[in-house]
C-alpha positions in Angstrom: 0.0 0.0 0.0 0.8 3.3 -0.6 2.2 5.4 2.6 -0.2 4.9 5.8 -3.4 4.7 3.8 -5.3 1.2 5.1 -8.6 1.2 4.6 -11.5 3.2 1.8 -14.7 5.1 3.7 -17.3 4.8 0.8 -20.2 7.0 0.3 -23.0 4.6 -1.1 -25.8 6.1 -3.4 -23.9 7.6 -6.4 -20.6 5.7 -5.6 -21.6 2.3 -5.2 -25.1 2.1 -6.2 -27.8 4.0 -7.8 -31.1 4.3 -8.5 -33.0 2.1 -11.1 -35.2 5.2 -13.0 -33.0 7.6 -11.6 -34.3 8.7 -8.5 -33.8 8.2 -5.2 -37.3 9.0 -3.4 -39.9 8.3 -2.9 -39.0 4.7 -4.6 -39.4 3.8 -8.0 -43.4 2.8 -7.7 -44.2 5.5 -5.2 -46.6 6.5 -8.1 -48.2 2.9 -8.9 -48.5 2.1 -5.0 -50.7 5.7 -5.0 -52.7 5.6 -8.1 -53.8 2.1 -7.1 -55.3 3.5 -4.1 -56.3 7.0 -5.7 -56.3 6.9 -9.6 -57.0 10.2 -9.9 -53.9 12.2 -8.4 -52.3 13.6 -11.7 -48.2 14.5 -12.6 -48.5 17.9 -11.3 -49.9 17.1 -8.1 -46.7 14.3 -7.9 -44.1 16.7 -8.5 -45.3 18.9 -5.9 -45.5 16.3 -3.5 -42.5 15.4 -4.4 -41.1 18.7 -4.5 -42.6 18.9 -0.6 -40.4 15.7 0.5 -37.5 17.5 -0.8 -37.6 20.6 1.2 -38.5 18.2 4.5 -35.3 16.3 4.1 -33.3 19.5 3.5 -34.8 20.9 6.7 -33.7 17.4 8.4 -30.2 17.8 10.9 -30.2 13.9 9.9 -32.0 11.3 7.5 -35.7 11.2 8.7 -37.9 8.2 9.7 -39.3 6.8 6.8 -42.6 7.0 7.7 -42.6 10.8 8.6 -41.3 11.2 5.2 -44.4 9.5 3.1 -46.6 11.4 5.6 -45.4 14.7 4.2 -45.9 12.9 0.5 -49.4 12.1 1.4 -50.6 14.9 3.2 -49.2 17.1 0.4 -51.3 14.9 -2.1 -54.4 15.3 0.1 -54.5 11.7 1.1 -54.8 10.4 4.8 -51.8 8.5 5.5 -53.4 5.7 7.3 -51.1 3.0 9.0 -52.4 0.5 5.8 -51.0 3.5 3.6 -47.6 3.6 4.8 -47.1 0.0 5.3 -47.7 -0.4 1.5 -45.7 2.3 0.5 -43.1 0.5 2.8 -43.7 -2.8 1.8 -41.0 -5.4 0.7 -39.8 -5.5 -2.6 -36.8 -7.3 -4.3 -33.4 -4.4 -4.3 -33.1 -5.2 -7.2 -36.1 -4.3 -8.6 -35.3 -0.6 -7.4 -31.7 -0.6 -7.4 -28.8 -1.5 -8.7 -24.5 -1.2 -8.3 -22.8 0.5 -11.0 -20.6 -1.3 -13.4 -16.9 -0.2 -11.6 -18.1 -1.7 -8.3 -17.8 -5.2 -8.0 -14.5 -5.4 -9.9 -13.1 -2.7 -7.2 -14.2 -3.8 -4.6 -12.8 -7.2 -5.3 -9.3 -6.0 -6.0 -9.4 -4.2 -2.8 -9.9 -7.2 -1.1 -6.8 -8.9 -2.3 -4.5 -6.3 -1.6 -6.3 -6.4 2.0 -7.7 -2.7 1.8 -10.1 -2.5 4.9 -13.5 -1.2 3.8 -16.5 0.3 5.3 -19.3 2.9 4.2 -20.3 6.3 5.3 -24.1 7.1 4.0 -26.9 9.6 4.2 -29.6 6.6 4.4 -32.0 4.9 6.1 -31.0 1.7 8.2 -31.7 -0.7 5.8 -28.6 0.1 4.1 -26.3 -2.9 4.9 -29.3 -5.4 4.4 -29.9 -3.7 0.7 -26.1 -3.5 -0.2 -26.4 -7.7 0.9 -29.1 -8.7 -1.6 -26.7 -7.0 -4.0 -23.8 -8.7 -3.9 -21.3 -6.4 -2.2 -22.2 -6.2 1.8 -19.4 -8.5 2.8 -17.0 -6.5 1.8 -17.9 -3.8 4.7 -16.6 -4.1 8.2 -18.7 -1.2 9.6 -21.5 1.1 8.2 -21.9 4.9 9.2 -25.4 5.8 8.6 -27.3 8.7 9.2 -30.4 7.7 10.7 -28.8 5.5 13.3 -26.4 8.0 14.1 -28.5 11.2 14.1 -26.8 13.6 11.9 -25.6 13.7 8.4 -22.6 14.4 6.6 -20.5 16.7 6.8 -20.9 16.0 10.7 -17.4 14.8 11.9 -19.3 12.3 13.6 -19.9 10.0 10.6 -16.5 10.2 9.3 -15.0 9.4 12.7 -17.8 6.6 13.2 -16.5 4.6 10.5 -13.0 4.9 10.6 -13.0 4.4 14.8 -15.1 1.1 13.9 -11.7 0.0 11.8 -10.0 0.7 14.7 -7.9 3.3 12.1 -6.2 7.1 12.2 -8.2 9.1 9.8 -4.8 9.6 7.8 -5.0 5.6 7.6 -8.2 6.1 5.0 -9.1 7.9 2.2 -12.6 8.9 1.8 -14.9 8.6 -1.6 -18.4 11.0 -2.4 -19.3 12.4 -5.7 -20.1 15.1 -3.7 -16.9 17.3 -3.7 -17.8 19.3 -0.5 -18.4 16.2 1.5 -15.0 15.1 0.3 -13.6 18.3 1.5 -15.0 18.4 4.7 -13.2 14.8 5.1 -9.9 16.1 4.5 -10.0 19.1 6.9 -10.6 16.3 9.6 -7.4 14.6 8.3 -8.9 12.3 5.9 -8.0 11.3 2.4 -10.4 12.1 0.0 -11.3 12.0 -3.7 -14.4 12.5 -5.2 -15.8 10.3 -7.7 -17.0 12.3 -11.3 -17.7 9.4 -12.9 -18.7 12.1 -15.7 -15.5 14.1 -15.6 -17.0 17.2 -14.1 -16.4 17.8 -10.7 -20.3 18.5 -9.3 -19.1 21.7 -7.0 -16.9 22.6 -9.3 -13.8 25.3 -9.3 -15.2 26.3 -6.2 -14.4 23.3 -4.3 -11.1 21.6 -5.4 -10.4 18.8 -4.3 -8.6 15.4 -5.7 -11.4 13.6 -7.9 -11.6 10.2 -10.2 -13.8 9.4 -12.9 -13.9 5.7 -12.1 -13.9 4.1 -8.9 -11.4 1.4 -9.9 -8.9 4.7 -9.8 -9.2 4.3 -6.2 -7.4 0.9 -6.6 -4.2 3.2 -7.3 -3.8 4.2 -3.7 -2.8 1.8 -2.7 
């Protein structure tokens, strides 16, 4: 390995998986699950309740409960959200069938492995993160998991960073950090971190503004060490 780097802190959604449709919420049938209990809610009245989920998560110090989150969905759409409402809205579906791991991952991750890079993830997501990251094929590879509605805040909060690499039982000079969000990456390497950011379509997303080391593929990371 290269100097005291040891391990890789991954972000998850936009790193290591995505979205099938392209979106991340609501989930991909949000809009069957309602029309089949309200055919007549239209586009429009979608996008603003969609719109209205949005501005609750940005008002969030952390990621919210899942539940309070449809609420604001349903309300918005003038529909009660009844406890039968949420559960279907919540009900279980194959991963797969609403998301998927991009096409760099599994070989990366893999590599990683044999040169015996420690690994663990540092997400703005809901608690079901690990269990989803299992049904897609890349969970054991993880050690520890930083996520934000267990811990209670959201990145940039030192607290995940530190979660994840104290769970490694690591220096945060010992890992390098990876987001395609340039600022979260930043925020990283003022605590002492690593970082690169992953621009898997060449353009940093902050851009000049926030300069920090980037890729354009994640097997780039592979480099390091």
């Amino acid at each position: 390995m290269t100097g005291e780097l040891r391990a890789v802190l991954f972000d998850s959604g936009g790193v290591l998986i995505r979205p099938i449709g392209g979106r991340w919420n609501p989930r991909a049938d949000f809009e069957s699950t309602i029309l089949a209990h309200d055919p007549t809610v239209t586009p429009e009245r979608f996008a603003r309740a969609i719109a209205a989920g949005e501005d609750f998560f940005a008002a969030s110090e952390s990621t919210p409960d899942y539940d309070d989150y449809h609420r604001v969905l349903l309300r918005d759409l003038g529909l009660e959200p009844t406890e039968a409402l949420l559960a279907e809205l919540l009900r279980e579906v194959p991963v797969s069938t609403v998301m998927e791991t991009y096409a760099d991952v599994a070989e990366t991750l893999a590599e990683l492995r044999r040169r015996g890079v420690r690994m663990a993830v540092v997400s703005d997501a809901w608690p079901g993160l690990a269990e989803a990251h299992d049904e897609l094929g890349i969970g054991g590879c993880f050690e520890a998991y930083a996520i934000s509605a267990v811990l209670g805040c959201r990145k940039p909060d030192p607290r995940m960073y530190r979660h994840a690499s104290d769970a490694l039982g690591l220096r945060a000079a010992e890992c390098v950090f990876v987001d395609d969000d340039p600022q979260l990456v930043a925020a990283a390497i003022e605590l002492g971190y690593s970082g690169r950011a992953l621009c898997r379509d060449g353009v940093p997303a902050g851009g000049p503004g926030v300069p920090v080391p980037f890729i354009t593929d994640l097997s780039e990371i592979v480099e390091l060490f």
